[in-house]
Biopython code that builds the backbone (N, CA, C, O; Angstrom):
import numpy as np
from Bio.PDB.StructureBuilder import StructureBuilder

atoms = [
    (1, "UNK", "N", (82.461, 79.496, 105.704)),
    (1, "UNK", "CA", (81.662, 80.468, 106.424)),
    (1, "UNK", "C", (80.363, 80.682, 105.652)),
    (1, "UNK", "O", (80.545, 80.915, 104.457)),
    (2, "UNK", "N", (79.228, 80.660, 106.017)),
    (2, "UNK", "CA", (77.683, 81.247, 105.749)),
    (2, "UNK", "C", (78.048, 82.333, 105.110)),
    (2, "UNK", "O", (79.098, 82.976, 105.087)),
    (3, "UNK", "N", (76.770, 82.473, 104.461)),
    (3, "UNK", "CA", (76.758, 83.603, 103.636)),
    (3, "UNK", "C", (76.115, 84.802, 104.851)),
    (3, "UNK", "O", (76.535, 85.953, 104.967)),
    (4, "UNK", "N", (75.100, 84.224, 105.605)),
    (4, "UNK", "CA", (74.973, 85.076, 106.968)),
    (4, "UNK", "C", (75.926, 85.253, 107.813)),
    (4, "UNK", "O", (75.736, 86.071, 108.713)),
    (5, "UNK", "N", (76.925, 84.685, 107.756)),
    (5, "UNK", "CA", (78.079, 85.380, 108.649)),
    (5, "UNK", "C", (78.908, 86.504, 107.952)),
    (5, "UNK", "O", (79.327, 87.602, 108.318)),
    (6, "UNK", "N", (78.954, 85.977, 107.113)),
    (6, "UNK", "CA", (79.544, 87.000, 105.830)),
    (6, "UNK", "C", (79.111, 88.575, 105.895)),
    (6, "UNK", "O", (79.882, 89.535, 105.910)),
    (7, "UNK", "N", (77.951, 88.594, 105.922)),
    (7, "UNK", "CA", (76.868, 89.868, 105.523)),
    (7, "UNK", "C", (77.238, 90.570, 107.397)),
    (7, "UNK", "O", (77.653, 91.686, 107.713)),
    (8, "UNK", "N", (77.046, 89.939, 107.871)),
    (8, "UNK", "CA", (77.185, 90.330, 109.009)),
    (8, "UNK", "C", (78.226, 91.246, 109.934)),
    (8, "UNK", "O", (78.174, 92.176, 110.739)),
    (9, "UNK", "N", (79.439, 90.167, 109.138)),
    (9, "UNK", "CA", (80.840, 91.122, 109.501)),
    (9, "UNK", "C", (80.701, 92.523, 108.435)),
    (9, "UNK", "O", (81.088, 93.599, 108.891)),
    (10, "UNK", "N", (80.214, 92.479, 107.199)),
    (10, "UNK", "CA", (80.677, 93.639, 106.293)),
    (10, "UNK", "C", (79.087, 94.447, 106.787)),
    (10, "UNK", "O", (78.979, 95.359, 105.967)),
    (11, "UNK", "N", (77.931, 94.501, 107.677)),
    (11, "UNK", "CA", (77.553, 95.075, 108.428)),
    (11, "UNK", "C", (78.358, 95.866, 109.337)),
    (11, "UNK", "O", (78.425, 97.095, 109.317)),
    (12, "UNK", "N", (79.042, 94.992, 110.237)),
    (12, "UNK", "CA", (79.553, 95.706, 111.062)),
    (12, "UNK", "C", (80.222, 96.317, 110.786)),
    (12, "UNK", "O", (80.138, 97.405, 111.356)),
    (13, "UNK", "N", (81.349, 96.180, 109.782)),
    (13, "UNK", "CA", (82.142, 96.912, 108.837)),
    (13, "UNK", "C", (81.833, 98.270, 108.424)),
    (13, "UNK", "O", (82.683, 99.158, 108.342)),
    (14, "UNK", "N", (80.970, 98.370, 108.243)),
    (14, "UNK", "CA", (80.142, 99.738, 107.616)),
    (14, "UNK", "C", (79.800, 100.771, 108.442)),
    (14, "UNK", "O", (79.758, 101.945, 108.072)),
    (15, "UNK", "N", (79.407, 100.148, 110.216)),
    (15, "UNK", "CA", (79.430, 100.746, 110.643)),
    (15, "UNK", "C", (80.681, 101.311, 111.021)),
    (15, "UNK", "O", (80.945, 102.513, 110.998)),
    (16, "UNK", "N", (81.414, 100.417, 111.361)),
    (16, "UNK", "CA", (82.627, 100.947, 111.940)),
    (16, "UNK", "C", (83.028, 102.310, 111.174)),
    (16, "UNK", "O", (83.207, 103.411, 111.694)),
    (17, "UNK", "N", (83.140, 101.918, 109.629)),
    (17, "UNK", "CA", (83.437, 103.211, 108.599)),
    (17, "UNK", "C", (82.747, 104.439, 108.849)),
    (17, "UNK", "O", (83.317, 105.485, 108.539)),
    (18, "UNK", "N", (81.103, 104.488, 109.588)),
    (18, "UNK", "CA", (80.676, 105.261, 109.708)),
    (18, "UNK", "C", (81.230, 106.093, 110.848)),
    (18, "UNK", "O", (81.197, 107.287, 110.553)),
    (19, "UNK", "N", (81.743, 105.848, 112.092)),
    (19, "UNK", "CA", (82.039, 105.880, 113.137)),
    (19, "UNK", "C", (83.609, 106.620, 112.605)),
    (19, "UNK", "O", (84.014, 107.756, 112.851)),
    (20, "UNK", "N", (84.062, 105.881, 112.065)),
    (20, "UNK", "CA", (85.296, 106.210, 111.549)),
    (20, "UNK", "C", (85.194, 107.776, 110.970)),
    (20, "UNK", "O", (85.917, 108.626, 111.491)),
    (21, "UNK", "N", (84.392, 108.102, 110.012)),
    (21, "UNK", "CA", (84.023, 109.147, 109.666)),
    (21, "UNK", "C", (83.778, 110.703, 110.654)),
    (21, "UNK", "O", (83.991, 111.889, 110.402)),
    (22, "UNK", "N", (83.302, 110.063, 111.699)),
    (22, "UNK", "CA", (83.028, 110.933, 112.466)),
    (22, "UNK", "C", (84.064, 111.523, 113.474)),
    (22, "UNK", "O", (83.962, 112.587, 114.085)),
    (23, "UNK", "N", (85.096, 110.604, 113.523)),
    (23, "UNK", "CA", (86.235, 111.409, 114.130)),
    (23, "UNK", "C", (86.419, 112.605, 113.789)),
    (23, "UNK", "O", (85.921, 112.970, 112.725)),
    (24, "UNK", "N", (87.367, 113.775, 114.786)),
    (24, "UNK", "CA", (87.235, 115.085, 114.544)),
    (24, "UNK", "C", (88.866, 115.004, 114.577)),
    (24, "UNK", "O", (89.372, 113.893, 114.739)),
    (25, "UNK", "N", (89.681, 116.122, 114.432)),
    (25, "UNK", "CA", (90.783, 116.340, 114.853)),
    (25, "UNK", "C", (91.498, 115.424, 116.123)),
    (25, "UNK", "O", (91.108, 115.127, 117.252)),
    (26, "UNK", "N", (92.528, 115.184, 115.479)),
    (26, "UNK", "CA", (93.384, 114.074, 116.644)),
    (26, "UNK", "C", (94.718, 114.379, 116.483)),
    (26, "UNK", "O", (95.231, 114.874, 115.479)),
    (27, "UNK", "N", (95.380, 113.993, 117.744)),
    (27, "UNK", "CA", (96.633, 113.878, 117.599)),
    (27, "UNK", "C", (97.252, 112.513, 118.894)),
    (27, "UNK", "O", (96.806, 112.156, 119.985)),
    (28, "UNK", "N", (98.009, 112.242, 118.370)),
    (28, "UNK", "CA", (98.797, 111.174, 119.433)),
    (28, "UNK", "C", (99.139, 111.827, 120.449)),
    (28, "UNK", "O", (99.112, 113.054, 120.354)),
    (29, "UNK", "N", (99.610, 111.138, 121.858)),
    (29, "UNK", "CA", (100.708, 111.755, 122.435)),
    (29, "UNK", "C", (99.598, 111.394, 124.323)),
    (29, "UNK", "O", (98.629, 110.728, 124.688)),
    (30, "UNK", "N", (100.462, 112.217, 124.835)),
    (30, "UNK", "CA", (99.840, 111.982, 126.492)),
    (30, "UNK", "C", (100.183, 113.867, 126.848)),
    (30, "UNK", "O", (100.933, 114.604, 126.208)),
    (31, "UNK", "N", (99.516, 114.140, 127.809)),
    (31, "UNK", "CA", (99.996, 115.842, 128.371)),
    (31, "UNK", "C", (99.994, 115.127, 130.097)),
    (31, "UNK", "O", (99.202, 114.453, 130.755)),
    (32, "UNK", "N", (101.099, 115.613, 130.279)),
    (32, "UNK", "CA", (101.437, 115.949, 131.518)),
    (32, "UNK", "C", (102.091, 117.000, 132.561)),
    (32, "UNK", "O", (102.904, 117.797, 132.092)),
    (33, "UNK", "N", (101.880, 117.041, 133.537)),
    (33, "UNK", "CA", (102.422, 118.615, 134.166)),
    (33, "UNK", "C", (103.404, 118.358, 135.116)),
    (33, "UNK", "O", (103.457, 117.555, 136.047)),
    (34, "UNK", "N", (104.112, 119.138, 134.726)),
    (34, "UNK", "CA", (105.758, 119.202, 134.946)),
    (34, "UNK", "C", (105.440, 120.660, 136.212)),
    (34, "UNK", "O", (104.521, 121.478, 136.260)),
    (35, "UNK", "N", (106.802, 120.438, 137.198)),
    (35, "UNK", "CA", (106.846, 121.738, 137.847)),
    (35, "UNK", "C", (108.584, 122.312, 137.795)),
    (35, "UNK", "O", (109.527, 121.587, 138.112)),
    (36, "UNK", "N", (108.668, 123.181, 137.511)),
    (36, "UNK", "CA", (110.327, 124.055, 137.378)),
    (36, "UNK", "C", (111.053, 123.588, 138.483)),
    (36, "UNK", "O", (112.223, 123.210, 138.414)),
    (37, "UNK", "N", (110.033, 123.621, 140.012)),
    (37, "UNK", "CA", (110.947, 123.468, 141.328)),
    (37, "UNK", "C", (109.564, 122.774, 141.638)),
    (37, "UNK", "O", (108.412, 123.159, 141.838)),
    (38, "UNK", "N", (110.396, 121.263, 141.569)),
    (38, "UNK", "CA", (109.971, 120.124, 142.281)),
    (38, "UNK", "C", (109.296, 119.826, 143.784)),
    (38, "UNK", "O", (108.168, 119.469, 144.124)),
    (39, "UNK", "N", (110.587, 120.157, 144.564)),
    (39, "UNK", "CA", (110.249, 120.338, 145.614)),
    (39, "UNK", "C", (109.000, 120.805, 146.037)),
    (39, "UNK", "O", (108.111, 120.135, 146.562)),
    (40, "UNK", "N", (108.991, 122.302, 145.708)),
    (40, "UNK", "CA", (108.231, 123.014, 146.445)),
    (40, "UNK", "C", (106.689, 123.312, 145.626)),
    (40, "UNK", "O", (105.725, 123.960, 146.032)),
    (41, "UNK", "N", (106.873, 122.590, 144.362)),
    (41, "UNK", "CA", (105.602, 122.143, 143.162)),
    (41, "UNK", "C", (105.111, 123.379, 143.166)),
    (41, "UNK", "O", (104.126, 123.751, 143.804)),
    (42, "UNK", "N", (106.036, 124.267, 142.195)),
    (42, "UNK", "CA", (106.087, 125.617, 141.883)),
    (42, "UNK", "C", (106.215, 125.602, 140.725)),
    (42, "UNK", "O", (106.791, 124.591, 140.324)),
    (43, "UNK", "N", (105.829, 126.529, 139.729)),
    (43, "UNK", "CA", (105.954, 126.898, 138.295)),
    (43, "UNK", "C", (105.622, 125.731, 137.177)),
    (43, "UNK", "O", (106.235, 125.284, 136.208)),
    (44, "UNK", "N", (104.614, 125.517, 137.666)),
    (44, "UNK", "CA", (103.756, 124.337, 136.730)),
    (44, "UNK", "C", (103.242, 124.977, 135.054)),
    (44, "UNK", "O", (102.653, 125.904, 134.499)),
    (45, "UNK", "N", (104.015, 123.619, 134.798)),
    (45, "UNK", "CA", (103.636, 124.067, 133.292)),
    (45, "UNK", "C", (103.311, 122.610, 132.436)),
    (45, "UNK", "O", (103.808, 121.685, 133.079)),
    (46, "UNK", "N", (102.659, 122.132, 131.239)),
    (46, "UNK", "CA", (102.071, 120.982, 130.908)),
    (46, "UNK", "C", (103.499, 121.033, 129.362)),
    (46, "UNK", "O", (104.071, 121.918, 128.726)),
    (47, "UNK", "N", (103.502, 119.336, 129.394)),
    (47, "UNK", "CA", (104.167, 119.333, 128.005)),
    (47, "UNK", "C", (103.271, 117.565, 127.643)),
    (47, "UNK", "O", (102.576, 116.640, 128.063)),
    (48, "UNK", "N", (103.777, 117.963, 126.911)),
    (48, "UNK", "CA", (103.137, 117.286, 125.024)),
    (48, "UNK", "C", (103.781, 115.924, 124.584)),
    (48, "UNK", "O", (104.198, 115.828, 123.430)),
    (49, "UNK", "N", (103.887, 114.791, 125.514)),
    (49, "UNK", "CA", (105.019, 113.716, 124.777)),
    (49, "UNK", "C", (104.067, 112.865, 123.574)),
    (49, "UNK", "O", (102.884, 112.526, 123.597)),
    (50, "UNK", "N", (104.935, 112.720, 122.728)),
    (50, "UNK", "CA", (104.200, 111.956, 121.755)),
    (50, "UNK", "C", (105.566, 111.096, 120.587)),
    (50, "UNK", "O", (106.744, 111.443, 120.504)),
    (51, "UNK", "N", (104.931, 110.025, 119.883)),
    (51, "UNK", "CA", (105.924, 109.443, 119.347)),
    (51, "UNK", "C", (105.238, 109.484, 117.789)),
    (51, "UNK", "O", (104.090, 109.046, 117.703)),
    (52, "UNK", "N", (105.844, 109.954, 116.645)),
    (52, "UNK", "CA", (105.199, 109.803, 115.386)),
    (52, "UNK", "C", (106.542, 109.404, 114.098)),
    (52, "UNK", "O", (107.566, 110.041, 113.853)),
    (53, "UNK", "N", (106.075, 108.240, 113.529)),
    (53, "UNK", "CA", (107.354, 108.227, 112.569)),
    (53, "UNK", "C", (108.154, 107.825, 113.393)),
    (53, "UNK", "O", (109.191, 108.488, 113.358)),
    (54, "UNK", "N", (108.156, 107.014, 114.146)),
    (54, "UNK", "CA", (109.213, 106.709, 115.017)),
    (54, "UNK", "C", (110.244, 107.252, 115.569)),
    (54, "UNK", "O", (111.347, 106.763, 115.814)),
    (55, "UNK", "N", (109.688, 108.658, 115.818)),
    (55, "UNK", "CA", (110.382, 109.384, 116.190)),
    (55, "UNK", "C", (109.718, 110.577, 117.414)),
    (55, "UNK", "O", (108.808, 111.353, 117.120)),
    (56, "UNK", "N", (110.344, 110.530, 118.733)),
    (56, "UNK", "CA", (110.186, 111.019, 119.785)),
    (56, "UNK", "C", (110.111, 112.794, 120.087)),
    (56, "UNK", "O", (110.994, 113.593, 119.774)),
    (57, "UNK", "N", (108.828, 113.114, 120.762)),
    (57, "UNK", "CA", (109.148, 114.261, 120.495)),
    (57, "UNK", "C", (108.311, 114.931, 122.192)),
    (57, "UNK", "O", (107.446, 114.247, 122.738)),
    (58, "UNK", "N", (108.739, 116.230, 122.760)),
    (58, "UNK", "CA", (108.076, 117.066, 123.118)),
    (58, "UNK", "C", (107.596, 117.871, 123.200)),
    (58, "UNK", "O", (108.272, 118.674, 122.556)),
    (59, "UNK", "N", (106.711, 118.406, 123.610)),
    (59, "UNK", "CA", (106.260, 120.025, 123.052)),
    (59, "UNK", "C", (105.592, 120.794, 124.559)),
    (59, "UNK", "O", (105.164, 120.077, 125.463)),
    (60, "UNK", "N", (105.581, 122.045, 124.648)),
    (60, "UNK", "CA", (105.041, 122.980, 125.406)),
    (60, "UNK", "C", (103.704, 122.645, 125.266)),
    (60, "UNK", "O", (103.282, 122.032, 124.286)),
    (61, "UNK", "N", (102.953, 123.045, 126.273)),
    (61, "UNK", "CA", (101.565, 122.939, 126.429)),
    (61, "UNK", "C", (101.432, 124.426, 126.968)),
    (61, "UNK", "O", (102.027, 124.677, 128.016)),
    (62, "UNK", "N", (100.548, 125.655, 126.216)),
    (62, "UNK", "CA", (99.818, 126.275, 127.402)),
    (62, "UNK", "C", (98.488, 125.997, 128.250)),
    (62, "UNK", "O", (97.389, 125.659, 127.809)),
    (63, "UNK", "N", (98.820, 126.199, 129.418)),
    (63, "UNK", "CA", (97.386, 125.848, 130.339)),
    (63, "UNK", "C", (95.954, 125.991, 129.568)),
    (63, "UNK", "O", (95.100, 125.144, 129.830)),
    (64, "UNK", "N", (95.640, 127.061, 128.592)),
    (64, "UNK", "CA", (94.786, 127.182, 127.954)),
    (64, "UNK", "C", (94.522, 126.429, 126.564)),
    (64, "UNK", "O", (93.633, 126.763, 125.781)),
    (65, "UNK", "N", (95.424, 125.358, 126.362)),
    (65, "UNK", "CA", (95.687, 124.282, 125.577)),
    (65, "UNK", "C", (95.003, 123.323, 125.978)),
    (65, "UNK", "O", (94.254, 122.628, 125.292)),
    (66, "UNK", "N", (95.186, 123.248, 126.921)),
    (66, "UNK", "CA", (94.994, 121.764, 127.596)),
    (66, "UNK", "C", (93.709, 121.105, 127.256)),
    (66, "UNK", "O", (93.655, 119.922, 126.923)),
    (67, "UNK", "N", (93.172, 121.510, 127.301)),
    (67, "UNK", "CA", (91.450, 121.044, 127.519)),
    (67, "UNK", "C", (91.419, 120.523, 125.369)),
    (67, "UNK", "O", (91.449, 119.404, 124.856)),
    (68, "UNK", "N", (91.367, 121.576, 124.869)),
    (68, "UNK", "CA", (91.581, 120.829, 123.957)),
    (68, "UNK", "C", (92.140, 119.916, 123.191)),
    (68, "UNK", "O", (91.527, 119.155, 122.443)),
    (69, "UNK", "N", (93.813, 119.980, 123.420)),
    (69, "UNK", "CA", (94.280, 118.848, 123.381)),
    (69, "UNK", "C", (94.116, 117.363, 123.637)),
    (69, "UNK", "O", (94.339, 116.345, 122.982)),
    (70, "UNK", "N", (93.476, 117.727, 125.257)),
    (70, "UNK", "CA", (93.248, 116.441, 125.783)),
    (70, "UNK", "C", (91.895, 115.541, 124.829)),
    (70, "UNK", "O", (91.755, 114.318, 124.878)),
    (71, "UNK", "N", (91.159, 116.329, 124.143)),
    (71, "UNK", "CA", (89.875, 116.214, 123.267)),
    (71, "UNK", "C", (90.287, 115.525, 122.028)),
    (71, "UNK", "O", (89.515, 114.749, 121.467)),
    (72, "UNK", "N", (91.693, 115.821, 121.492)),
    (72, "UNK", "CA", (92.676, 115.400, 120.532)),
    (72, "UNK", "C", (92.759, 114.361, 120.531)),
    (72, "UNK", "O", (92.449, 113.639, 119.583)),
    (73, "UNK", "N", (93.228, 113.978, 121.656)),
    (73, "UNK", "CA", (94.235, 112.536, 122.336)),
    (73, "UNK", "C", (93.078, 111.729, 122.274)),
    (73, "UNK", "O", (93.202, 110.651, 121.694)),
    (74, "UNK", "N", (91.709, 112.096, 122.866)),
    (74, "UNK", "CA", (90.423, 111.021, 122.745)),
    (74, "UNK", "C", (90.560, 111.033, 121.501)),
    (74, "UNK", "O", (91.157, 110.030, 121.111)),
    (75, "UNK", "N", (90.303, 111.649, 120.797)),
    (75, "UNK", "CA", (89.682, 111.324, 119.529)),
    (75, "UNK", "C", (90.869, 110.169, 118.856)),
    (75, "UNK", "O", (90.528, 109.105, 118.340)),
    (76, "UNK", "N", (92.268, 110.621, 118.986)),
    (76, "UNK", "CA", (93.254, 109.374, 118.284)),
    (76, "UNK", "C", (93.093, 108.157, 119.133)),
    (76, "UNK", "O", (93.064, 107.023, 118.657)),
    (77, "UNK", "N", (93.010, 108.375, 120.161)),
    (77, "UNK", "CA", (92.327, 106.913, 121.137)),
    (77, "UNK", "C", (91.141, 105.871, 120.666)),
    (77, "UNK", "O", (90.996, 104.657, 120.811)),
    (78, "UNK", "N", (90.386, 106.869, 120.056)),
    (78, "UNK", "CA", (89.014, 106.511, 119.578)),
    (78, "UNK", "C", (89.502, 105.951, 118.153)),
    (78, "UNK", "O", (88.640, 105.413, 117.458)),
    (79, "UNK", "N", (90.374, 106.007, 117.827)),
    (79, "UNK", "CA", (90.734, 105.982, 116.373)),
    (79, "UNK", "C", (91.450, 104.762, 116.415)),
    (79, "UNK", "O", (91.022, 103.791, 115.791)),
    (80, "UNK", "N", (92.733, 104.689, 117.232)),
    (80, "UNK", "CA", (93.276, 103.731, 117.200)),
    (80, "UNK", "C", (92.452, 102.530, 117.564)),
    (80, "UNK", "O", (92.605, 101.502, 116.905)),
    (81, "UNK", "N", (91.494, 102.574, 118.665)),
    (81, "UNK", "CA", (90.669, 101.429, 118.736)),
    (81, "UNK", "C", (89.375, 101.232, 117.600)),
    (81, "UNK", "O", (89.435, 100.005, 117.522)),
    (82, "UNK", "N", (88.620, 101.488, 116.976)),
    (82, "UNK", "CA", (88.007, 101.639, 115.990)),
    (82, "UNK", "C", (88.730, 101.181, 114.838)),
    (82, "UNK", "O", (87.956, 100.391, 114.297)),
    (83, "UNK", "N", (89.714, 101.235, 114.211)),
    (83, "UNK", "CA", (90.754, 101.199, 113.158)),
    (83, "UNK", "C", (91.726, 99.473, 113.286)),
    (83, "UNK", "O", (92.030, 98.577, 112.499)),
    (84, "UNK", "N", (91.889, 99.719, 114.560)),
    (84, "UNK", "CA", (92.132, 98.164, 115.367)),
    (84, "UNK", "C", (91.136, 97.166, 114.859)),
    (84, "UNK", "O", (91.425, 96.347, 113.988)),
    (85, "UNK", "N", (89.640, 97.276, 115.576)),
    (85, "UNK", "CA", (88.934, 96.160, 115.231)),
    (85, "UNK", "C", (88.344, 96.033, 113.984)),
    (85, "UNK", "O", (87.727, 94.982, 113.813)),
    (86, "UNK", "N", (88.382, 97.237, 112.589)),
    (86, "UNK", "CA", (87.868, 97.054, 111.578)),
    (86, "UNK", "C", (88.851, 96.496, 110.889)),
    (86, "UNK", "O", (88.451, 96.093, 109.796)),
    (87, "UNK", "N", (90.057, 96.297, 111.100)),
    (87, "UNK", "CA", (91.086, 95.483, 110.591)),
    (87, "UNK", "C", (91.556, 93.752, 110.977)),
    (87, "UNK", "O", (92.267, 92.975, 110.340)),
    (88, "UNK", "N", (90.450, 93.496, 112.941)),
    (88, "UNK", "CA", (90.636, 92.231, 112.761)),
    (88, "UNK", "C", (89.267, 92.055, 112.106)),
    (88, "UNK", "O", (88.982, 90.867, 112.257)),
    (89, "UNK", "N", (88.196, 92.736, 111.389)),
    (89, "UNK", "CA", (86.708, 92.695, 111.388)),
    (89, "UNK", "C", (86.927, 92.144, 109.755)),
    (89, "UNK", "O", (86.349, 91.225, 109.175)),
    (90, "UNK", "N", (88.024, 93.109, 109.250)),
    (90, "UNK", "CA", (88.411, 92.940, 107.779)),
    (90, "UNK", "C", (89.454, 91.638, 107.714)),
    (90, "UNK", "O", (89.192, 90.767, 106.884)),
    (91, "UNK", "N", (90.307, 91.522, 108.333)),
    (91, "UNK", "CA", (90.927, 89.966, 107.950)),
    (91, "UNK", "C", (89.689, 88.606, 108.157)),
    (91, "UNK", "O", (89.698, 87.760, 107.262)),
    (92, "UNK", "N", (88.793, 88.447, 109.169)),
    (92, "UNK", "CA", (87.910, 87.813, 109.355)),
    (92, "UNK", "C", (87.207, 87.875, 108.044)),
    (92, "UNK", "O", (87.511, 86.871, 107.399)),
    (93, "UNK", "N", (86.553, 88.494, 107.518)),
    (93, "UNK", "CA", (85.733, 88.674, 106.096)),
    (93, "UNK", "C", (86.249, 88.118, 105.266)),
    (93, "UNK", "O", (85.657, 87.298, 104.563)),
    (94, "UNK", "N", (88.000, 88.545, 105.080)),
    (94, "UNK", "CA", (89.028, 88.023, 103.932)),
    (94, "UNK", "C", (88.964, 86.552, 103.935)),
    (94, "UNK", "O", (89.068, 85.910, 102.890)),
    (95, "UNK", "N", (88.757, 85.883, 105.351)),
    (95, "UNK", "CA", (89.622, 84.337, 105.698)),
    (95, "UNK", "C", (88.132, 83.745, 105.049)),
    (95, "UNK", "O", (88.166, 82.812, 104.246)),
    (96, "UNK", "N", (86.538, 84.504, 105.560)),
    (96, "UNK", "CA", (85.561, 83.583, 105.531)),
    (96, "UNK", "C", (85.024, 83.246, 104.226)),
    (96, "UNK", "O", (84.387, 82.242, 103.903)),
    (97, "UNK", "N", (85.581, 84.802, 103.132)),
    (97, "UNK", "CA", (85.474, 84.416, 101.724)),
    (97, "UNK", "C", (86.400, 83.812, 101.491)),
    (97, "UNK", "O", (86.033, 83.339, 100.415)),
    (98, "UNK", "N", (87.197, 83.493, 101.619)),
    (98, "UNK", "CA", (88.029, 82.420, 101.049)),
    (98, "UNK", "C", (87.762, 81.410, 101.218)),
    (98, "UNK", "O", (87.756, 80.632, 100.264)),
    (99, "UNK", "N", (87.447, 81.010, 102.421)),
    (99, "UNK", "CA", (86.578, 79.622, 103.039)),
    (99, "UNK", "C", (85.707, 79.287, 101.822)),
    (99, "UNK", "O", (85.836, 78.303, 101.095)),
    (100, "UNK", "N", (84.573, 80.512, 101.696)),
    (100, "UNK", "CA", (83.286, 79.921, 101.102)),
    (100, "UNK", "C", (84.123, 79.663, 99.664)),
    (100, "UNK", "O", (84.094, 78.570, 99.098)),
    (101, "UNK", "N", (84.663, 80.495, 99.296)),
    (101, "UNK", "CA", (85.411, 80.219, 97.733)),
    (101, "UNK", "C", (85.674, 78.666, 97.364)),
    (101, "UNK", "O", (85.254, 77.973, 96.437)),
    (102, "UNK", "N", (86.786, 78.309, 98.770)),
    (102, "UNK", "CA", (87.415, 76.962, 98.526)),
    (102, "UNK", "C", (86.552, 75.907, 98.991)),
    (102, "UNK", "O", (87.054, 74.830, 98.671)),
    (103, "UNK", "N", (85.392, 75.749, 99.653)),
    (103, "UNK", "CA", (84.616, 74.881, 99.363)),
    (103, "UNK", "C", (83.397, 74.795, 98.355)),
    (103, "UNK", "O", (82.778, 73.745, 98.183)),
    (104, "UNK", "N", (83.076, 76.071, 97.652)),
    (104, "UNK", "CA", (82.484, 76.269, 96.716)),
    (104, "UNK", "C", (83.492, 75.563, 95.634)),
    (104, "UNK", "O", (83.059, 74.885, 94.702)),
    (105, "UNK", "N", (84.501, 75.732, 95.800)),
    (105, "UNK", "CA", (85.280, 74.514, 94.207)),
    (105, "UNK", "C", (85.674, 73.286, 94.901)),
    (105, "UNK", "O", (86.672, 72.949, 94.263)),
    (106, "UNK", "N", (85.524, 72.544, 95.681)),
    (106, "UNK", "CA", (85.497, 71.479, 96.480)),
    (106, "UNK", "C", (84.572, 71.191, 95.787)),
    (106, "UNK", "O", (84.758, 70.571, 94.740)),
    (107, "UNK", "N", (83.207, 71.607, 96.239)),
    (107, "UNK", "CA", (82.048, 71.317, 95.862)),
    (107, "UNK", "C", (81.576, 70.644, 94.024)),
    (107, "UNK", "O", (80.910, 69.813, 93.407)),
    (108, "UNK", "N", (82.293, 71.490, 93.934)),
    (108, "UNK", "CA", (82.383, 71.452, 92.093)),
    (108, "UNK", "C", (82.747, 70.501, 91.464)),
    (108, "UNK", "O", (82.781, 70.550, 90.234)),
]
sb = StructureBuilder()
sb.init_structure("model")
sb.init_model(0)
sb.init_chain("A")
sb.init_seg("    ")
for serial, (resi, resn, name, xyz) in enumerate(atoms, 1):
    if name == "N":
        sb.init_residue(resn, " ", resi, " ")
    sb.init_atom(name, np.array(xyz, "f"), 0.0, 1.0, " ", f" {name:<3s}", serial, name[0])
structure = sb.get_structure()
């Protein structure tokens, strides 16, 4: 790999970190609204599914929750994808210095 390809990924890299930085409060999970009596889609109330530690969980939502929560869930959304590609961004960097390494002692 170039030494300009090189510089390039640990560019993008940096940003990503920056971006990374800027996340606010997060949490995993999805909110959805449940009703007591189905039928007649009465007594609506929101709950909280989420999985952490491999382990399953629910929680109450109040209506006056919601909005922020849901602000939560972006932000770990935003996270998980961000965190995703600076890790295939970072194995790419790893493979291309190694490249340049092992034909730099080829070379030799």
């Amino acid at each position: 790999m170039r030494t300009s390809e090189i510089r390039s990924l640990e560019k993008r890299i940096e940003k990503l970190l920056i971006k990374l930085a800027e996340i606010g409060p997060m949490r995993p999970g999805s909110i959805s609204k449940q009703f007591r009596d189905r039928q007649n889609q009465r007594g609506e109330y929101y709950q909280l599914s989420y999985t952490h530690k491999m382990k399953s969980r629910t929680e109450h939502v109040w209506p006056e929750h919601v909005k922020e929560l849901r602000a939560e869930i972006a932000e770990y959304k935003k996270f998980k994808e961000l965190s995703g590609e600076l890790i295939d961004l970072s194995i790419a960097l790893s493979k291309g210095k190694i490249a340049r390494l092992r034909s730099q002692s080829a070379d030799s």
